[in-house]
Phi, psi and omega in degrees: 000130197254121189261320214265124182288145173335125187062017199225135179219125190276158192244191197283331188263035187049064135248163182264124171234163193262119163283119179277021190255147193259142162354135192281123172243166166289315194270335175286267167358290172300348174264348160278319141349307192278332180311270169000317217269280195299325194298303173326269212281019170281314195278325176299328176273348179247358180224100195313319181301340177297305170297343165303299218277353168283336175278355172272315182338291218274013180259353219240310164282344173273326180302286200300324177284290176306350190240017186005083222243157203287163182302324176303318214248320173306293200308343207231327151303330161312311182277344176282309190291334165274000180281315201281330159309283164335286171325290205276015168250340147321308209282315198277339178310309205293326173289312207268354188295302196308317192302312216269356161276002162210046139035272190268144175284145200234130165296299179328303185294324171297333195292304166298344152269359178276308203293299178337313197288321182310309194264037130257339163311320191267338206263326185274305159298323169285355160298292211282017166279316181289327230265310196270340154340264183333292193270314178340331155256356147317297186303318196285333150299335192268335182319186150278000000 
């Protein structure tokens, strides 16, 4: 049983909001693909931190080929590479949200962008844990 009349979605705070989304298309799907698309590469060209973790991604997959580390050990290195990812495209949205709602600096607003900056710190240390998990007896043959 549908309570809501078409196209109308009430949100958490009792306003009436209209849902703009159109009937599932093919070609709609694909201009949100491209949407998608363009947001990756606005955070590679505007957050230096992005380009570090694109250069740990491909040091990390050339690492896991050379070191032909098991189907298991992929998986687990994937989700350490989407955490960090995750984290740091949340971060940037969230940073470009805070400028254009404060401008001006705001005590509040640093705060809320140091944590936001925080839970990509913690999501990139748990990469590299995992990071040190995985490979650390690959590596550990070659020691002395």
């Amino acid at each position: 049983m549908n309570f809501f009349p078409d196209k109308i979605l009430f949100s958490g705070f009792g306003t009436i909001m209209h849902n703009n989304s159109e009937n599932f298309t093919f070609t709609g799907r694909i201009r949100s693909i491209r949407y998608a698309v363009e947001g990756i590469w606005e955070m590679l060209k505007s957050q230096h931190n992005a380009r570090v973790h694109l250069l740990a991604t491909i040091c990390v997959i050339n690492a896991g080929f050379i070191f032909h580390v098991q189907t298991a050990e992929w998986c687990f290195l994937t989700l350490a590479i989407m955490s960090v990812w995750v984290a740091e495209a949340l971060n940037t949205a969230f940073e470009i949200l805070c400028d254009i709602a404060s401008p001006e600096f705001h005590p509040l607003v640093k705060k809320s962008k140091d944590v936001a900056a925080g839970g990509v710190l913690l999501s990139a240390l748990g990469a590299v844990i995992t990071g040190l998990i995985i490979f650390f007896p690959y590596v550990r043959i070659y020691l002395p």
